[in-house]
DOKEKE-172044 format. One record per residue: residue in one letter; x, y negated, z negated of N, C-alpha, C in turn. Coordinates in steps of 0.05 Angstrom, whole numbers. Each point is the difference from the previous one (the first is absolute). Layout:
N
> A	X	Y	Z	X	Y	Z	X	Y	Z
...
This chain:
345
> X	16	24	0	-16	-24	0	17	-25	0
> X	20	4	-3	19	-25	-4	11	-18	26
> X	1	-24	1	-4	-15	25	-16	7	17
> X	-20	8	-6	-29	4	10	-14	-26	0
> X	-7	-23	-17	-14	-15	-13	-12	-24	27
> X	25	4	18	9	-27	24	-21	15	10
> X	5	20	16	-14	17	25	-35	-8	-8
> X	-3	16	-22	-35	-2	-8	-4	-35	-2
> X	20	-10	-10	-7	-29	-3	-13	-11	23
> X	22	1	35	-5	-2	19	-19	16	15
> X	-8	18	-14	-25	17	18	-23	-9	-15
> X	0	-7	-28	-31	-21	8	-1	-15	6
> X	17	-22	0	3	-23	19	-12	8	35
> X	6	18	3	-3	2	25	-32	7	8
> X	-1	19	-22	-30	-3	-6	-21	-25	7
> X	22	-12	-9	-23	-30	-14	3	-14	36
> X	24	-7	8	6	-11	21	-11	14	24
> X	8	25	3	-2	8	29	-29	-3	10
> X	-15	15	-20	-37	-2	14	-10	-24	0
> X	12	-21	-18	-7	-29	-2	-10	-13	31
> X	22	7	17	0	-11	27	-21	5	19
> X	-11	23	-3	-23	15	5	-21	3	-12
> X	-9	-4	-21	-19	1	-18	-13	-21	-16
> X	-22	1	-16	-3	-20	-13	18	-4	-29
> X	-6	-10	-3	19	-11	-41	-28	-7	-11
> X	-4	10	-25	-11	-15	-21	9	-2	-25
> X	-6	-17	-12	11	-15	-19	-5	19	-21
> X	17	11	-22	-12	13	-23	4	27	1
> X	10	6	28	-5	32	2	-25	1	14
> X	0	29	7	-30	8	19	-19	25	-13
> X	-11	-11	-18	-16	7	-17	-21	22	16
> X	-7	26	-16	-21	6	21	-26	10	-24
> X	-31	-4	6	-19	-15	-31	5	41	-4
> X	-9	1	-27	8	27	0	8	11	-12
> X	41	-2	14	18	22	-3	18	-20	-15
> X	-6	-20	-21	12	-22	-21	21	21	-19
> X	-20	13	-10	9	11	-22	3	34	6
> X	22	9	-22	9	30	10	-2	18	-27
> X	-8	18	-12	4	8	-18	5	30	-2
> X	24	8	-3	8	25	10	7	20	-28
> X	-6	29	6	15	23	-22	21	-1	17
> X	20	19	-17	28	4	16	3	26	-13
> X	16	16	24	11	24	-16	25	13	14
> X	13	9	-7	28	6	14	32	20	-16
> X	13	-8	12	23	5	-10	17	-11	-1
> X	22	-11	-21	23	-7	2	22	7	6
> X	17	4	21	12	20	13	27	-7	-11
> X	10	-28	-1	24	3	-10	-2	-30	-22
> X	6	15	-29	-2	-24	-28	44	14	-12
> X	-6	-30	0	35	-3	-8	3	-22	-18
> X	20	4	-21	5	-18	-17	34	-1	-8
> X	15	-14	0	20	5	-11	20	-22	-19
> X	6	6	-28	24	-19	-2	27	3	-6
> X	15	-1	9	31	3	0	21	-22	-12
> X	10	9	-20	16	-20	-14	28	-2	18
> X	11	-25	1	29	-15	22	16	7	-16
> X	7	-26	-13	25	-13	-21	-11	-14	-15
> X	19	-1	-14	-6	-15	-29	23	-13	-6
> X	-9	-28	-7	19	-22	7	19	0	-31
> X	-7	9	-15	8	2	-32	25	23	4
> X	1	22	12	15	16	-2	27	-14	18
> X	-2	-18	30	24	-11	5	5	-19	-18
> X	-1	-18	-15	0	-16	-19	20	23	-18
> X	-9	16	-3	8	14	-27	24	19	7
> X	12	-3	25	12	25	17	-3	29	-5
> X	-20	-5	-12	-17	35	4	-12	5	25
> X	11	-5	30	-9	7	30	-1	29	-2
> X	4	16	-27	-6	29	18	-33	12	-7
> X	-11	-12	-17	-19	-12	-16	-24	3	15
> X	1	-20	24	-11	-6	23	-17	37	4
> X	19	13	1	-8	40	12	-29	3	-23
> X	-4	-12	-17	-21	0	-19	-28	-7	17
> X	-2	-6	20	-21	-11	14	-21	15	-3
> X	-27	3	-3	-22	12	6	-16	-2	29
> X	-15	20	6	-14	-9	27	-31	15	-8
> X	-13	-10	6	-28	16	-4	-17	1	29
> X	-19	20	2	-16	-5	16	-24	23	-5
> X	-21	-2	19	-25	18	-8	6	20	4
> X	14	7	24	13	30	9	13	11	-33
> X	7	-16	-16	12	22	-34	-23	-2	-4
> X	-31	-2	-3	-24	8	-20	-21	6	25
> X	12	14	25	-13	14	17	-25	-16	-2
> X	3	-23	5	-28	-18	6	2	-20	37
> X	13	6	9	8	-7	34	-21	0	9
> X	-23	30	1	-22	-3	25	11	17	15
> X	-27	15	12	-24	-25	10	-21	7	-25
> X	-21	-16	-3	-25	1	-18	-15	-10	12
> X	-23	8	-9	-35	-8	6	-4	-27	-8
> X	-9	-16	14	-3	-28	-17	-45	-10	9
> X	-1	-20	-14	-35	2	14	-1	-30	-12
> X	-15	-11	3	4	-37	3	-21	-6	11
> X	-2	-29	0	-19	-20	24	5	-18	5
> X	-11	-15	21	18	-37	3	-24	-4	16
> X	-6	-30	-10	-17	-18	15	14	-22	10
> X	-17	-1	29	6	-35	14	-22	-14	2
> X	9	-21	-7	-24	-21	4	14	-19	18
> X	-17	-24	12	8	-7	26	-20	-20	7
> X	11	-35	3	-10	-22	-4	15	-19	23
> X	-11	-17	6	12	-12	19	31	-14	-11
> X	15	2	12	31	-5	-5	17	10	-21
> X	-18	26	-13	11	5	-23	-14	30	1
> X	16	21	-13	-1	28	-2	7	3	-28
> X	-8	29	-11	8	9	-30	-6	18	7
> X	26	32	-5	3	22	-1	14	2	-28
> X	-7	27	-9	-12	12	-32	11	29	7
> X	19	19	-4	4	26	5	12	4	-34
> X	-8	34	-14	6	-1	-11	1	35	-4
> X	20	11	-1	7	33	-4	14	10	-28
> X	-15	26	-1	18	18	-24	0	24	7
> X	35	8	-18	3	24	10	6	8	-39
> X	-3	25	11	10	17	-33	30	12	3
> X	8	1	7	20	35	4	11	-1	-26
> X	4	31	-2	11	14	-22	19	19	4
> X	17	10	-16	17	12	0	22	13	-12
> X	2	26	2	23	10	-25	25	0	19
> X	28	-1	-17	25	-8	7	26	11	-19
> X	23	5	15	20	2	-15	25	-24	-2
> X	6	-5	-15	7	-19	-12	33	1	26
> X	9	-9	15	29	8	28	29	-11	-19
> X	-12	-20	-25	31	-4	-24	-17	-5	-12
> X	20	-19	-25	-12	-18	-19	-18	-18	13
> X	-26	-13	-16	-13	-15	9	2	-17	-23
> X	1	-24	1	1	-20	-21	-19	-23	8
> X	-27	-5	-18	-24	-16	16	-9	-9	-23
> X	-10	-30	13	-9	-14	-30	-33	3	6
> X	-7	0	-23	-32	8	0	-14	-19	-5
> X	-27	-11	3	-20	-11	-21	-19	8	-18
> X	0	27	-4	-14	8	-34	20	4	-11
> X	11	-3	-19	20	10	-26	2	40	0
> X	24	2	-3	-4	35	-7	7	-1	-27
> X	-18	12	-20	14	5	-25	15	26	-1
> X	23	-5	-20	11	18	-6	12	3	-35
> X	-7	13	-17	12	5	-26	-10	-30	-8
> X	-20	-6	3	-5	-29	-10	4	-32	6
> X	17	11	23	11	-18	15	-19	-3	26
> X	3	-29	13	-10	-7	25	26	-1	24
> X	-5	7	26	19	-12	17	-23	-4	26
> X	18	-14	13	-10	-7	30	13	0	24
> X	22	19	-12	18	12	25	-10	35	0
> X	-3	16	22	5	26	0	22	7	19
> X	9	24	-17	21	14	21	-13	26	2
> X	3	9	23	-10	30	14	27	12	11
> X	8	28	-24	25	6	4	-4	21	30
> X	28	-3	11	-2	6	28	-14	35	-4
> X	-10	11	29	-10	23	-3	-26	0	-20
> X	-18	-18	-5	-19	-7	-23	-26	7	21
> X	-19	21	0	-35	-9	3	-10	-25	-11
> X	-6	-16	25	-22	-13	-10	-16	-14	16
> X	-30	-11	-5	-15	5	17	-7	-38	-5
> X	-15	-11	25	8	-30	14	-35	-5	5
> X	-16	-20	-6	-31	0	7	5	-33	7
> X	-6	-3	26	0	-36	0	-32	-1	16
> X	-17	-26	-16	-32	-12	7	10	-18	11
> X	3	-9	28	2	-18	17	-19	-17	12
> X	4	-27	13	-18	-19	18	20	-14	7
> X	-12	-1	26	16	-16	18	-15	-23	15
> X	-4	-25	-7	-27	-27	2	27	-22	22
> X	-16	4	31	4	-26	3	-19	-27	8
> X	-1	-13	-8	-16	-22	15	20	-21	5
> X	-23	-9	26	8	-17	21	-10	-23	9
> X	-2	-21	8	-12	-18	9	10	-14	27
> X	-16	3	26	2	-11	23	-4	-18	6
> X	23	-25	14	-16	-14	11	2	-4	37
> X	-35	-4	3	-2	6	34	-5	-22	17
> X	18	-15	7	-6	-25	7	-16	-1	30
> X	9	17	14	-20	0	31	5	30	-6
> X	-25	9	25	-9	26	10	3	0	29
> X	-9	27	10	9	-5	35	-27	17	13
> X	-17	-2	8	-21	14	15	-7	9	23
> X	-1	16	19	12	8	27	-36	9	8
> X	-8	-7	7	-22	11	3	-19	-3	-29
> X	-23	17	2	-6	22	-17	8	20	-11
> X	14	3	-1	9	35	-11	29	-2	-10
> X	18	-31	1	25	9	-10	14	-28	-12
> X	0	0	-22	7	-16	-25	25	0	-17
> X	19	-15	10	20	3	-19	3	-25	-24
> X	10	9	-22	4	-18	-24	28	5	-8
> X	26	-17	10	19	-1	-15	-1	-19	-25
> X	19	23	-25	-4	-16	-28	20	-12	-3
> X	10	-23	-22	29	2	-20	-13	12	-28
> X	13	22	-2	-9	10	-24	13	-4	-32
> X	-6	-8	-14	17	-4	-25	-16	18	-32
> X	18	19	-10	-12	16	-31	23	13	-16
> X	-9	18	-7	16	12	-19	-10	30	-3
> X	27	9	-13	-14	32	5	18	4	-27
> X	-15	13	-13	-1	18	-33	4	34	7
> X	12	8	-16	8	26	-12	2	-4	-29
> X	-15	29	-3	2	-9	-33	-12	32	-11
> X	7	13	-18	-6	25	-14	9	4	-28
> X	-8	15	-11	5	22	-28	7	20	7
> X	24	7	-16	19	17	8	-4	11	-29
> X	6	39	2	3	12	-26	22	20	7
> X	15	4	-16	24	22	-1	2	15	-31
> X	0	23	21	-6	22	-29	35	22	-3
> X	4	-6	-13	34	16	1	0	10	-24
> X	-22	13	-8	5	25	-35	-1	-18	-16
> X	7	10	-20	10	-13	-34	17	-14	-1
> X	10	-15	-17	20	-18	1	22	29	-16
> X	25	2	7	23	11	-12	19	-14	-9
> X	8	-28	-1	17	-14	-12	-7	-24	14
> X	25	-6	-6	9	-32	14	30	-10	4
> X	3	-6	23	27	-6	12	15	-32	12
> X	8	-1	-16	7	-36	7	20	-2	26
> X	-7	-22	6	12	6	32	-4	-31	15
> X	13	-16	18	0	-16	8	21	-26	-22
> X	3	-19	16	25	-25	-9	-16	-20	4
> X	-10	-16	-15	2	1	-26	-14	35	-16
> X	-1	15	-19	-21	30	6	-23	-9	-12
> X	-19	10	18	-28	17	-16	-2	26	0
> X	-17	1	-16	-14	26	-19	-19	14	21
> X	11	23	13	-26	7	16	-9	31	-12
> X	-33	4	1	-10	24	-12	4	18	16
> X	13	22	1	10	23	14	-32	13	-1
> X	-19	1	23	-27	13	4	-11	-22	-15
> X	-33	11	7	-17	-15	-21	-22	-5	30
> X	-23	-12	-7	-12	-9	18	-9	-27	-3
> X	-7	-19	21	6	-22	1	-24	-11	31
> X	-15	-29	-9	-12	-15	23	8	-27	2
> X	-16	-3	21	12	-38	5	-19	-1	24
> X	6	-29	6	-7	-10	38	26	-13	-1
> X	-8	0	30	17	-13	18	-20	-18	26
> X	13	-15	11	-14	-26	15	20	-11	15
> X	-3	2	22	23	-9	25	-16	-25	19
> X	4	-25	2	-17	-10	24	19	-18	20
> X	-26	-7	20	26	-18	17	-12	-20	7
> X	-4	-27	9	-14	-15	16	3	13	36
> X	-12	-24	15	7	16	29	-20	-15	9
> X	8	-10	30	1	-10	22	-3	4	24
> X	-19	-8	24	9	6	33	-18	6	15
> X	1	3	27	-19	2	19	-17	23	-4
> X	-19	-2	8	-23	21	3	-16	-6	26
> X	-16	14	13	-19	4	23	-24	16	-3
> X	-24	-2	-1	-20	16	11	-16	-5	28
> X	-2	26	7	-6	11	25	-25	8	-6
> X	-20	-13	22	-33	10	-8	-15	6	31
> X	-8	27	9	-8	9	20	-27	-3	-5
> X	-24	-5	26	-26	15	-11	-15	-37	3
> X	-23	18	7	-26	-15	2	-5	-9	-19
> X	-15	-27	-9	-6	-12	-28	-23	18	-12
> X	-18	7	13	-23	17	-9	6	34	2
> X	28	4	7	6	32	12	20	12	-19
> X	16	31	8	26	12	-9	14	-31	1
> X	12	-1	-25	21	-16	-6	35	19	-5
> X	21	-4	17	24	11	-7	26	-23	-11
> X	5	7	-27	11	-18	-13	29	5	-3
> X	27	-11	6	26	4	1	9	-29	-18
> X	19	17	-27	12	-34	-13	25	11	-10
> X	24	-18	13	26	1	-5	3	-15	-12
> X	19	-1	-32	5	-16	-19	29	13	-9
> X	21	-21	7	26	0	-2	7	-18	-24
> X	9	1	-25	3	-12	-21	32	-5	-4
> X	11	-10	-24	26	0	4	10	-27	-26
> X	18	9	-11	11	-19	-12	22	2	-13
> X	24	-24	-9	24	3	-4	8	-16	-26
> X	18	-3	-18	2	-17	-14	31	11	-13
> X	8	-23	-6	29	6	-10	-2	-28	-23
> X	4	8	-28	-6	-18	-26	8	16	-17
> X	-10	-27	-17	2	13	-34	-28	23	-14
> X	5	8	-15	-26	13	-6	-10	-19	-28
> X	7	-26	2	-21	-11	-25	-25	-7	1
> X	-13	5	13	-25	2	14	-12	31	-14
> X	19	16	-13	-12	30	6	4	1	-39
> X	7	-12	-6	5	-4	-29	6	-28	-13
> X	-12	-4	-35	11	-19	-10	22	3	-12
> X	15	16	2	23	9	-16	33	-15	13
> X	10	-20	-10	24	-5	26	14	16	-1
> X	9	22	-26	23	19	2	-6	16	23
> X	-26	16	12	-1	12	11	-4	-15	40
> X	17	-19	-5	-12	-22	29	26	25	19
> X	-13	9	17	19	4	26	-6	-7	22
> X	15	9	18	-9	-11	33	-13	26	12
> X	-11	-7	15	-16	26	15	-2	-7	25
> X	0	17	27	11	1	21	-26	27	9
> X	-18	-12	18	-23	25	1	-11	-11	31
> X	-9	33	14	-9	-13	22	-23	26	1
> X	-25	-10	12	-22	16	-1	-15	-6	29
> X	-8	31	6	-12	-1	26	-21	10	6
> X	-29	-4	-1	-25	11	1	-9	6	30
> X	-5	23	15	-15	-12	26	-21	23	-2
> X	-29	-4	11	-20	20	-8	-16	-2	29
> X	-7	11	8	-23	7	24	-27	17	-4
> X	-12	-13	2	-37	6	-5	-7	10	31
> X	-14	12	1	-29	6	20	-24	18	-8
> X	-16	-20	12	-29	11	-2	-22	1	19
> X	-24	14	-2	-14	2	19	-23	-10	-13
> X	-12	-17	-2	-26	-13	-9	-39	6	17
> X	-5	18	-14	-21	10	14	-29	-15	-16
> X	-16	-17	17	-23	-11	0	-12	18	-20
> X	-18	-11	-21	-24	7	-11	-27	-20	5
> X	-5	12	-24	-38	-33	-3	22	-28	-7
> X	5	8	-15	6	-18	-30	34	-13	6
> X	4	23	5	33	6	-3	12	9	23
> X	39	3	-8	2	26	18	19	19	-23
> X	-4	24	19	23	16	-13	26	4	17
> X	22	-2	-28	24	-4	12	21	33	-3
> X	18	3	20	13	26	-7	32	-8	13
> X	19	5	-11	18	-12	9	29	23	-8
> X	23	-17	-1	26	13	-9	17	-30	-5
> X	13	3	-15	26	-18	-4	23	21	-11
> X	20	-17	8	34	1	-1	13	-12	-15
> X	13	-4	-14	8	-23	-19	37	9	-6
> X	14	-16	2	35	9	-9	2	-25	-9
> X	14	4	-30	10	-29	-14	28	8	-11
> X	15	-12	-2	25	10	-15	17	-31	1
> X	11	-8	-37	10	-13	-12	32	8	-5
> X	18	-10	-5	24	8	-10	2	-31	-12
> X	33	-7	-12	11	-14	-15	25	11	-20
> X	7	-29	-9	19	2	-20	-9	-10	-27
> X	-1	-1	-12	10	-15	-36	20	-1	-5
> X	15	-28	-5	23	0	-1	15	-14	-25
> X	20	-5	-21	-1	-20	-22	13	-22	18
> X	-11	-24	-7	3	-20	4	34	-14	-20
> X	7	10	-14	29	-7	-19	15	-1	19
> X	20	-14	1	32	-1	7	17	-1	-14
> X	-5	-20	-16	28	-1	-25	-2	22	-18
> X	25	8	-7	6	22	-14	-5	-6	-33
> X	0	-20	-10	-8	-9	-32	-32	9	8
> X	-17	-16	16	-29	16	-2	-5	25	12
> X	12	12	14	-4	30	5	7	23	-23
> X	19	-16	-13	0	17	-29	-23	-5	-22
> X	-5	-27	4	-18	-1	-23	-28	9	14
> X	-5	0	28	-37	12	9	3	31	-4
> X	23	16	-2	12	27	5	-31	8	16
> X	1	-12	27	-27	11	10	11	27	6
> X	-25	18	10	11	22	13	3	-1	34
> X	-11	29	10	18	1	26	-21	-18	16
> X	5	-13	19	-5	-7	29	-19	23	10
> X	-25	-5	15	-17	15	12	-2	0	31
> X	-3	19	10	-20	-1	28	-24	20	3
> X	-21	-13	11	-24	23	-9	-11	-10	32
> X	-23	25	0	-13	6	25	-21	13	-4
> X	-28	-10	28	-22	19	-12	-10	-12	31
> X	-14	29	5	-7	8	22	-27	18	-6
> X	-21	-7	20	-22	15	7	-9	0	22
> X	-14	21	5	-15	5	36	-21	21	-4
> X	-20	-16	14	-24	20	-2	-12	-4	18
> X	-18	19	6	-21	5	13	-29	-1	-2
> X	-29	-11	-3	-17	4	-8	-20	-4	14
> X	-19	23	-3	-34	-7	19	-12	-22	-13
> X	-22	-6	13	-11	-33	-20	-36	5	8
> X	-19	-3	-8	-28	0	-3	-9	-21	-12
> X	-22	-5	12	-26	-31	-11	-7	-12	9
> X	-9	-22	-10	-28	-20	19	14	-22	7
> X	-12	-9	23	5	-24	13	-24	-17	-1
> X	5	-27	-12	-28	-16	-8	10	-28	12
């Protein structure tokens, strides 16, 4: 998907331009009375879900000439708690649709579950506490070669908002509406990990914590992004007849900053370096009723994010005193597939 963004950019443009010359324009988009609003089930599969984060360097250990230090790195990803995919996911998303202005609403969950063996040490900070001997912690370790079994409650919400400044109409029967689209898209779940009894506790990490060797343990987690960019719908079909509906929505966004925006904390201020790429394809077939119509369709959807977190320190007096830890790069990827059903009003 990458340097992709120009091409779709220039192919709705072209959209917008080429039939212009030939066609009518109206102002607002080319509304048809009706087929305004969309309200769809969804059901499908997620063929490929990826998550990963991988620790770099750590700016404390050259400071400290402990560079061999550095080999301490962790890397995680879903492939260690056999949660990758594919899974069943089932959802709905509505569009509504106004002159110069659009609002799309999509919103999916998936469950997957899973038992796993532990490929080393796993060292993971939690959000319930594990007790142990009276004690609380909020680190677990899962000693290598360990059963244990992984349950994540997922949604995945994006909304969007279009704006449609002209439409293009070729006749009767063929309607285009290029958008600029601007939203945000959420990830967000409860995660449970079940790894036995707690058996001790093993201190580990510079500065160290205390992590519970087993125990079971929940939390969430919440990933989002803003996002940006051209979109097009394609509308076949008589105003009173079969309606065939096509909408390309290319999203996209970049940012290279601080993360004080993402916390009030300044100890924890770093820079972050992230680039995210949404592009999804709809079609549907819109079949006349009294009242209504009924809709039956498929969409496509591939999004995938990567980045850095990085510490923002230089001087060596404050890199000792933040003793942050390592430098990150993380990644998260999905692709799915899904049938779509509902009314057109």
């Amino acid at each position: 998907m990458h340097h992709s963004r120009f091409h779709l950019a220039a192919l709705a443009s072209l959209f917008l331009l080429l039939p212009a010359a030939q066609a009518g324009v109206e102002w607002g988009g080319c509304l048809v009375p009706g087929h305004n609003q969309n309200l769809r089930f969804t059901a499908g599969s997620i063929l490929e879900f990826e998550g990963m984060v991988t620790e770099t360097t750590r700016k404390l250990y050259d400071v400290t000439g402990s560079t061999w230090k550095q080999s301490m790195a962790e890397s995680y990803d879903l492939n260690d708690f056999n949660l990758d995919g594919p899974y069943g996911t089932i959802g709905f998303s509505l569009d509504m649709a106004w002159e110069f202005f659009r609002l799309q609403l999509d919103t999916t969950f998936l469950n997957p579950s899973a038992d796993a063996t532990a490929r080393r040490d796993y060292y993971i900070a939690v959000g319930e506490d594990i007790e142990y001997q009276g004690q609380d912690y909020d680190h677990l370790m899962i000693p290598k070669g360990t059963r244990f079994s992984a349950d994540l409650a997922g949604n995945m919400t994006e909304l969007n908002f279009l704006l449609v400044p002209v439409g293009v109409k070729a006749g009767d029967i063929l309607r285009i509406n290029p958008s600029l689209d601007f939203g945000v898209l959420l990830f967000g779940g409860k995660y449970d990990i079940d790894a036995g009894e707690p058996a001790g506790v093993k201190t580990y990490q510079d500065p160290p914590e205390d992590f519970a060797i087993g125990g079971s343990s929940s939390g969430f987690t919440i990933l989002g992004a803003p996002q940006w960019g051209p979109g097009v719908e394609i509308r076949l079909g008589k105003a009173e007849g079969l309606q065939v509906d096509l909408q390309v929505h290319y999203l996209f966004a970049t940012y290279d900053g601080s993360t004080a925006w993402l916390t009030t904390a300044d100890h924890r201020e770093k820079n972050l370096d992230f680039d995210h790429e949404n592009l999804r394809i709809r079609g549907q077939v819109e079949i006349p009723m009294k009242r209504m119509s009924l809709n039956f369709g498929v969409q496509v959807q591939m999004i995938e994010t990567d980045g850095m977190v990085t510490s923002t320190a230089t001087d060596p007096d404050e890199i000792l005193a933040l003793q942050e830890r390592f430098d990150k790069e993380f990644s998260f990827k999905l692709n799915s597939v899904m049938a779509t059903v509902g009314v057109t009003f």
